[in-house]
Every structure is written in C-alpha cells, then in structure tokens.
C-alpha positions as CSV (number, residue, x, y, z in Angstrom):
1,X,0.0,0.0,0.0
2,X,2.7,2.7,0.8
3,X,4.3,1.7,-2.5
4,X,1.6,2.6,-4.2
5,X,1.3,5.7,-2.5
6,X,4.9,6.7,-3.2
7,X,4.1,5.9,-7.1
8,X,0.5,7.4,-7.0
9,X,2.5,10.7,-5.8
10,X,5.0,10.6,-8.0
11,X,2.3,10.5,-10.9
12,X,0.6,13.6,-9.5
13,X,4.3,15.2,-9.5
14,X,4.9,14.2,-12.9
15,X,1.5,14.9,-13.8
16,X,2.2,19.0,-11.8
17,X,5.5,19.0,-13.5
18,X,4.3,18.4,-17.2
19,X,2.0,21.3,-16.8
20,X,4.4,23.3,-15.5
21,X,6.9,23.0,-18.0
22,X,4.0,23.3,-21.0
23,X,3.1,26.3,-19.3
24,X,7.1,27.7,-19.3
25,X,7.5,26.3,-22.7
26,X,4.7,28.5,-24.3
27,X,5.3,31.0,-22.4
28,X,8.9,31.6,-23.2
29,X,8.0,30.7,-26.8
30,X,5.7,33.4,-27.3
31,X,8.0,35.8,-25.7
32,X,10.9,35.1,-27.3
33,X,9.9,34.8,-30.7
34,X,8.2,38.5,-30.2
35,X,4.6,37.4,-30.4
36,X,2.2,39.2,-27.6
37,X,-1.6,38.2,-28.5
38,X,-2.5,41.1,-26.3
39,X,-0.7,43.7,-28.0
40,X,-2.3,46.8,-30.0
41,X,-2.0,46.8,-33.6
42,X,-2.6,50.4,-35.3
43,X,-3.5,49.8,-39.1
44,X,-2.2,46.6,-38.5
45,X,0.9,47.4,-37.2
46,X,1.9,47.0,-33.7
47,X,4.7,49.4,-34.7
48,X,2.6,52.7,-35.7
49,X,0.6,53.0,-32.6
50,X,3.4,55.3,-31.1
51,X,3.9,56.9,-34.2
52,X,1.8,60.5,-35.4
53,X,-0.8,60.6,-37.8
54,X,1.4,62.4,-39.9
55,X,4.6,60.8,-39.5
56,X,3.1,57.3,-41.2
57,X,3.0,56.3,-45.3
58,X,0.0,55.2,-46.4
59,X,-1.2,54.1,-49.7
60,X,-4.2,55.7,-51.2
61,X,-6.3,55.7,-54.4
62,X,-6.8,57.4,-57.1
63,X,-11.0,58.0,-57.9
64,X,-11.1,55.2,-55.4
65,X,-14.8,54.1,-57.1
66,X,-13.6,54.3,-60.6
67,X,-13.7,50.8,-61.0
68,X,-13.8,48.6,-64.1
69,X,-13.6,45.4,-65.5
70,X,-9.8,44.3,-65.9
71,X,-10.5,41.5,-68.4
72,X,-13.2,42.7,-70.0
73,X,-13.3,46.3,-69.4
74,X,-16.4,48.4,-70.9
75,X,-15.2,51.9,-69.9
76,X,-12.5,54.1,-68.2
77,X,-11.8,53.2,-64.8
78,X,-8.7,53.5,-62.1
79,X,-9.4,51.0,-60.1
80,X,-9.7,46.5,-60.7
81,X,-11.5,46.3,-57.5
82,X,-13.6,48.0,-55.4
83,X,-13.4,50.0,-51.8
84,X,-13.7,47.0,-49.6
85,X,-11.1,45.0,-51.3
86,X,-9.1,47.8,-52.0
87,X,-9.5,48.9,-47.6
88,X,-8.8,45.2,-47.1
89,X,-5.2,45.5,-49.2
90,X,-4.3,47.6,-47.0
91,X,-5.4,50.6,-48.2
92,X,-5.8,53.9,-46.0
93,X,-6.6,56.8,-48.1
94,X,-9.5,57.0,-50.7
95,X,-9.6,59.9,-53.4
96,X,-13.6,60.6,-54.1
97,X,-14.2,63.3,-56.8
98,X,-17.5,64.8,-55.9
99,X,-20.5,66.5,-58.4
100,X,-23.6,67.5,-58.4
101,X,-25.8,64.4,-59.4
102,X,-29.6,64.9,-61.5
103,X,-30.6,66.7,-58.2
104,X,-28.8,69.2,-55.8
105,X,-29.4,67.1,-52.6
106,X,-27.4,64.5,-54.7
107,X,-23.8,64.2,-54.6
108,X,-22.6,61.7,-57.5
109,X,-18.5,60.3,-57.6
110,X,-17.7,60.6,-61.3
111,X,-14.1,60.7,-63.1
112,X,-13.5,62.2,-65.4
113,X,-16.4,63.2,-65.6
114,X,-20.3,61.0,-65.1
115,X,-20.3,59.9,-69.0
116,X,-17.1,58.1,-68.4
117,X,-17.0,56.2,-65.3
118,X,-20.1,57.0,-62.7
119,X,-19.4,55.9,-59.6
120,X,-22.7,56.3,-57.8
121,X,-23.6,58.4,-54.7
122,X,-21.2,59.7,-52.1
123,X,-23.6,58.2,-50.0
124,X,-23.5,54.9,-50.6
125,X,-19.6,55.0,-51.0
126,X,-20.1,56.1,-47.7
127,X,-21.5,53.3,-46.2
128,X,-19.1,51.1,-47.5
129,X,-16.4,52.5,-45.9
130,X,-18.6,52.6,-42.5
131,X,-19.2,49.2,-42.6
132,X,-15.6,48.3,-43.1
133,X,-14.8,50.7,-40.6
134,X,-17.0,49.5,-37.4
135,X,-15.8,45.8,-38.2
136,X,-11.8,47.2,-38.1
137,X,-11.6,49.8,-35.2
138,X,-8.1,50.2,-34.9
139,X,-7.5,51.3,-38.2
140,X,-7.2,54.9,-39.4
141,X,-8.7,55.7,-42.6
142,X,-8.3,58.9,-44.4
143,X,-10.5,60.4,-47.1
144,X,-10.0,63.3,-49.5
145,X,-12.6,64.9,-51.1
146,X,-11.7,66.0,-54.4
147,X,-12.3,68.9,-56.9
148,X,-11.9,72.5,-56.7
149,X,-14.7,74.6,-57.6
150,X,-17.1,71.6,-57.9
151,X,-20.6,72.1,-58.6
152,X,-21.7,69.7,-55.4
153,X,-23.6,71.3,-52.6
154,X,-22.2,71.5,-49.9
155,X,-24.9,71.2,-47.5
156,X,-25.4,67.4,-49.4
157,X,-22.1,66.8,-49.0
158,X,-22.4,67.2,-45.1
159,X,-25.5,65.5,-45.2
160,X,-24.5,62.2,-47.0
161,X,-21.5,61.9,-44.0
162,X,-24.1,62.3,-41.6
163,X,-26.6,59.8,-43.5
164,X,-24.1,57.4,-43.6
165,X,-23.3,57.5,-39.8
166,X,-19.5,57.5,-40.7
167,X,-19.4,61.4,-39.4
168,X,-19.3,59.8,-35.4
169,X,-15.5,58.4,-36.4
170,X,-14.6,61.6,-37.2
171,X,-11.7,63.8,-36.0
172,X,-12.6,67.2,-35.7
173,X,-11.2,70.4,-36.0
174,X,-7.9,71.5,-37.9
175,X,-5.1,70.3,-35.3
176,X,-2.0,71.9,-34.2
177,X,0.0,69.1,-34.1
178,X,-1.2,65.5,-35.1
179,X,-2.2,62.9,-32.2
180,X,-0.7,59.5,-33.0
181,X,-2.8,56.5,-34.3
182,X,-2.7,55.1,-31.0
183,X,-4.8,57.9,-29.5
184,X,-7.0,58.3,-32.6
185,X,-8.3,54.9,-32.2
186,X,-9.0,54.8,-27.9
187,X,-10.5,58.4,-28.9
188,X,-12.8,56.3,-32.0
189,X,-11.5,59.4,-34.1
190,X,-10.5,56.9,-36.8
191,X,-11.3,58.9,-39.9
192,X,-9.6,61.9,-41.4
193,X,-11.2,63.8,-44.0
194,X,-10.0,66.5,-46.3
195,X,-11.7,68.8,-48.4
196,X,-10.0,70.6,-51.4
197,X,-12.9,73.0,-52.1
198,X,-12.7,76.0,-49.4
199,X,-16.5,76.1,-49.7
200,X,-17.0,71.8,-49.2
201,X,-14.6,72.9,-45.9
202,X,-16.5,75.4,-44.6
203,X,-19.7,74.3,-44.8
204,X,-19.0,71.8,-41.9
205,X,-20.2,73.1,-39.0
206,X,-18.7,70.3,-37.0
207,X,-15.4,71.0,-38.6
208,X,-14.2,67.5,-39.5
209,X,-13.9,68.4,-43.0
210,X,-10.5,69.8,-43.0
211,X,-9.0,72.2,-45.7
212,X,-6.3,71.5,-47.8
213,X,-4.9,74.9,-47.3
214,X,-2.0,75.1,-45.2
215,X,-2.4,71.3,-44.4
216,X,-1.8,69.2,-47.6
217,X,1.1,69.9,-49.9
218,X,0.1,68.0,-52.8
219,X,3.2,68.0,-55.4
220,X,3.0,67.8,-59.0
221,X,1.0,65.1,-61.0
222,X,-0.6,63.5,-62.3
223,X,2.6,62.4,-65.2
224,X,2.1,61.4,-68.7
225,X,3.2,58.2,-70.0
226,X,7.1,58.6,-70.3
227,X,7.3,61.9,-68.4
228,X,9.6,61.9,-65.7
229,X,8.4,61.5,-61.9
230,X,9.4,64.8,-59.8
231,X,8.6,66.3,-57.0
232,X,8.0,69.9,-57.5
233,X,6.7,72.4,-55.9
234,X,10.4,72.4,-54.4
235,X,10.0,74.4,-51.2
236,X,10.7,74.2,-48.0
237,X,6.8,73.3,-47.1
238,X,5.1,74.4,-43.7
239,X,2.5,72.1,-44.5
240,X,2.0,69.3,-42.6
241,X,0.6,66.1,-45.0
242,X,2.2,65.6,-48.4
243,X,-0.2,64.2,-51.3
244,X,2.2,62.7,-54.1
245,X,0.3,61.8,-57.6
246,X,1.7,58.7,-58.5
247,X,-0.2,58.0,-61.6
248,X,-0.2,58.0,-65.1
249,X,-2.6,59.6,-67.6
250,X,-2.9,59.5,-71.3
251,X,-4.9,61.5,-74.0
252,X,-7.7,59.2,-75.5
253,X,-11.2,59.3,-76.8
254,X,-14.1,57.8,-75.8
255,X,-17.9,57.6,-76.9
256,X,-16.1,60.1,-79.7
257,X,-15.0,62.8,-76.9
258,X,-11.7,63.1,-76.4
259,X,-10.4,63.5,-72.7
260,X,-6.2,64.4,-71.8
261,X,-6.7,62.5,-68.5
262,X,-8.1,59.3,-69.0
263,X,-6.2,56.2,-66.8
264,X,-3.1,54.4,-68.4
265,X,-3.9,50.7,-67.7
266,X,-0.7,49.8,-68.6
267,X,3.2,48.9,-67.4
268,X,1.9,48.6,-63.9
269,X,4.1,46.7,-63.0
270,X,6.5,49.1,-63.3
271,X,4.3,52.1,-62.5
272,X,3.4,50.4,-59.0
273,X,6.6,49.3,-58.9
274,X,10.3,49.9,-58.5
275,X,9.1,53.7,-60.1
276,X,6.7,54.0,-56.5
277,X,9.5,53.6,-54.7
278,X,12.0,55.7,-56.1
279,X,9.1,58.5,-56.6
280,X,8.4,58.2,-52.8
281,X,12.4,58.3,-51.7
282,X,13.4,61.3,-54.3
283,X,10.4,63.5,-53.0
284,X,11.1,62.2,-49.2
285,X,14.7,63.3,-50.1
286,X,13.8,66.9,-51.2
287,X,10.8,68.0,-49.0
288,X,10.9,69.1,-45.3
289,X,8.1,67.0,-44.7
290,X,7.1,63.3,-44.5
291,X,5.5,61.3,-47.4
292,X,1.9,60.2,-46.5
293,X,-0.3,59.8,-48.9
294,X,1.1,57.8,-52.4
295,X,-2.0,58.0,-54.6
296,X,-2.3,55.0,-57.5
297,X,-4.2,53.6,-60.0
298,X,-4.6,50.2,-60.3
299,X,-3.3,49.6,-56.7
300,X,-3.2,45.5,-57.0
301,X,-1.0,45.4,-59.8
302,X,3.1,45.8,-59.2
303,X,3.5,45.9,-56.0
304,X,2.9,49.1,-53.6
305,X,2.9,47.6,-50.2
306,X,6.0,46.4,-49.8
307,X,7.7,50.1,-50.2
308,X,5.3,51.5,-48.5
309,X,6.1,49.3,-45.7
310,X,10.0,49.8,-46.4
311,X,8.9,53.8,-45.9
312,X,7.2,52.5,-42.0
313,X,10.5,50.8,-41.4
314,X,8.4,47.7,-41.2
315,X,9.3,43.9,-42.0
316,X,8.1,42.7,-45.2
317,X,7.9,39.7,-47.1
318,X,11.7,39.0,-47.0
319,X,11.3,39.2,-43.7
320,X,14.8,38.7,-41.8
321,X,17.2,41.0,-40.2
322,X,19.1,41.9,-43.7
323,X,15.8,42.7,-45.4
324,X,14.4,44.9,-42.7
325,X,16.7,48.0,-43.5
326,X,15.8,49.4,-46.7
327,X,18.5,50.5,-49.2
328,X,17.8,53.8,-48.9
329,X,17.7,54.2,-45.2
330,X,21.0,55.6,-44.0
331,X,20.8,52.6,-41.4
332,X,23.9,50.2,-40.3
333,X,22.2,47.0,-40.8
334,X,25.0,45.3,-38.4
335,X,23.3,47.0,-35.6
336,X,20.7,45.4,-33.3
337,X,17.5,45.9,-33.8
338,X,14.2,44.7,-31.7
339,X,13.4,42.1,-34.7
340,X,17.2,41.0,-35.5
341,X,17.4,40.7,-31.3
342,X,14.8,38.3,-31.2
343,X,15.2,34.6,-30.3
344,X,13.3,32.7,-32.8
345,X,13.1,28.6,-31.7
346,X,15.4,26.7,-33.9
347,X,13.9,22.7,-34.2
348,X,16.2,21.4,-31.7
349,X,14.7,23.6,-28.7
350,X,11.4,22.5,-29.3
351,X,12.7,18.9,-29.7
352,X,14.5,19.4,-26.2
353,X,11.2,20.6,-25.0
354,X,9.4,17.4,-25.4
355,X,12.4,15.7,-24.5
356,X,11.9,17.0,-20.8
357,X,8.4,16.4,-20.5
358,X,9.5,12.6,-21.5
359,X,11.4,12.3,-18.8
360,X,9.2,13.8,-16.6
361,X,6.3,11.0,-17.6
362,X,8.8,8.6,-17.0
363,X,9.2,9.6,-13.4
C-alpha cells in the first residue's frame, strides 16, 4: 500500500510537473519569438501605434470608385477592385471626386467626368467605408474629397457623412499638431477627411472636413506616360501632410469625346513598382516633410505595399534582419535591432522541449 502511495505521488508530481513546464514552454516561446496576443496593432501594425498621424505612409487611391472590369473592361476606370477590397489591401486613403448628381441634394463620384466612369452616390460610398470601418476599429482611414470649384452642394455633401453615420469616427477640428494613431483609435476618431474646395470645408459646421490649405502639400502630377516623376513644388513646405500623384494619364477618346486625362492601364508593374518607390524616396529626399499619402491607380497590380512598408520601417515579405533595413535608409544594418534581437526557436529547442516532459512521464 505505501508503494503505491509513493508511485501514486509521484504520478501527480509528474503529472504537476508536465503542466508546469508546458506552461514555461509556451510562455517563453511566445515571448521570445516576439509574439504578444494582447498587444495593439494600429492599421495593422503594432509598430505605428506610437507613431503620429502624420509621421506614417500610407497608400491611397486614385477615384477610389472608378472601378472597371480588368479583363473585360467596358469603360475608363482606375481602379480593378472596389473599396472593400481595395480597404482590405491595405489601403488607408480614398480619393472621391464629388459632383452635383440629377438633383442638388445628390452628390454623384464621377471621373472624369459621369459619361465616363459613374461611380454612384457619395452616399452609398459612404457606407461602404462605415461598414468596413465598425468591423476594423483600430484602423485609421483617411478620405480626400476632391475637386476645386465643384458644382456639389455642400450642405449634401455634409449630409451624405451624416446619413451614412460615418461622421461619429470623425476627428474634428484643424489640429496643431497630429495625435498619434494610437490615441486616434481609444478616442474612435479613426477617420480623417479633407476637403479641397474651401466652400465643401466650410460648410462643416462640426469642422471634420479639414481644408487642404495650409495642411496638404500635394506635389506635382498627375505624369504622362514617359514623363519623368518629380517632386515639385520644391520648397521648404510648412504644410504638414504631403499628397504625391503617382499615376499615369494619357490623351484618349471615348464615346467620340476626347479627354487628356483618361487612366493608363498599362506597365503597372512598373508604375506600381520599383518607379513607386523611387518616386516616394526622391520626394522624401527633397521635401521638409514626411510622405503620407502615395495616390495610385490600379493599386493591386506591381506591387505598392511592400515600399510602403520599407517607408514605415516595417518587415516585409523577405522578412529577416538583412531585409528589414531598406536600401535607402541611412541605417547600419550590423546594428541590433528589436526584430534581428529576437530569439526565434530553432527545431532542436522544441525537440528538447518534449524531451523534458519525456522524462518527466517517465518519473
């Protein structure tokens, strides 16, 4: 009987013990190979959260609603896919070029103009991007509204943000200096929204339509096809968001009109390409001021998010301590850094691991 006591208790040890050392094990795993299932992630990064609003890259797009068919396309469009897939990308800033629709309580997103490409109402844009929004709260989302001098009321440009319920994520008022994503989302002030039309602006009453003047230094663009990207205005900007055009336009005709600024559907791989990136690092290079927004057509062909990530000083898919310092980051890539410093698990520890709790069953 007290032999089988003394084995009964060593069981229960072993038993205690196992638990013990799964519980170590997993901990130390998740520690050491930098994975916290608690921790904050700010447009999907754990790493922006500290960062300002305006000291962050994002991509945007170009007449975000311009969509058409890429294999079978019918008319003029900027975009292959739509507003949710194009938020789900990874997408943070959408371009919408507002009109007057057949009414002037209607506000219609059409580019160039509505007998080209008609995107619908503001409205139901809108909506879209609420939805999207209240099922991703810790994402910041930025929309410009687009076109100086436009014909759109103003008072049903107000409206359709309050329609769609999207005004509550607002931020509000023109800041002094730019909270950081982290405080934008506890606040739920995840949307930014700029107006280029100083009468679109003004009509706000709650004032989270925010003027482009003095805030957004949009640089020269859209380019031609075989133009040469550049950065100009070159001055030393006070302005606290850059806008960079990174698309190309081309003279065409369609329906028998001719328009000087319909989309370029093609070399997008070299568009979105290696040519994003050295457009983004030559006006980074030359302006006093971060570069925020890139704006693109065709944002799923090429590839934008990997420089854009490159210009976060984020991992990307090559994603190992030689790969994490971009080229063109004055950066000593022999120094330490909190990804190279991580212990990932080689096989042998976790064969080690179960090793131990062998023995220990063996007790």
């Amino acid at each position: 009987m007290e032999a089988y006591s003394r084995a009964s208790a060593r069981r229960r040890a072993g038993s205690l013990c196992t638990v013990i050392l799964w519980t170590a094990f997993v901990f130390c795993f998740l520690q050491l190979s930098g994975v916290d299932a608690a921790a904050k992630k700010c447009n999907q990064h754990e790493e922006l959260c500290s960062r300002a609003y305006n000291d962050v890259s994002y991509i945007s797009t170009h007449a975000s609603f311009a969509v058409t068919s890429q294999e079978n396309p019918t008319k003029p469009g900027t975009q292959f896919k739509g507003i949710k897939d194009q938020l789900d990308y990874g997408v943070r800033g959408l371009h919408f070029n507002i009109m007057q629709g057949t009414t002037a309580s209607e506000v219609v997103l059409c580019y160039p103009d509505c007998t080209v490409n008609n995107g619908g109402t503001l409205l139901d844009s809108l909506k879209i991007v609420k939805t999207w929004m209240d099922a991703n709260t810790n994402d910041v989302v930025t929309i410009f509204l687009e076109g100086v001098d436009t014909d759109a009321s103003p008072a049903a440009v107000v409206k359709a943000f309050g329609d769609a319920g999207i005004d509550k994520y607002a931020l509000k008022g023109k800041p002094e200096s730019w909270p950081t994503l982290e405080k934008m989302i506890d606040a739920g002030t995840t949307l930014v929204v700029f107006a280029e039309d100083s009468n679109i602006a003004a009509a706000n009453s709650q004032g989270y339509f925010i003027p482009y003047q003095g805030i957004v230094f949009k640089l020269d663009g859209p380019f031609n096809y075989g133009d040469e990207w550049t950065c100009g205005p070159w001055e030393r900007s006070t302005h606290s968001i850059m806008l960079i055009p990174h698309f190309i336009i081309q003279t065409a005709s369609y329906n028998g009109v001719t328009y000087n600024n319909l989309p370029y559907p093609f070399n997008l791989g070299t568009t979105n390409g290696y040519q994003y990136e050295s457009h983004a690092v030559t006006c980074r290079s030359g302006q006093s001021i971060w570069v925020n927004f890139m704006e693109v057509d065709f944002y799923d062909q090429g590839d934008v998010l990997t420089p854009t990530l490159k210009l976060n000083s984020l991992p990307y898919k090559d994603d190992n301590f030689k790969y994490f310092y971009p080229e063109f980051f004055d950066a000593d890539p022999n120094l330490p850094s909190s990804l190279a410093s991580r212990f990932i698990p080689e096989p042998w520890h976790i064969t080690m691991a179960f090793g131990l709790l062998l023995i220990v069953n063996m007790l």
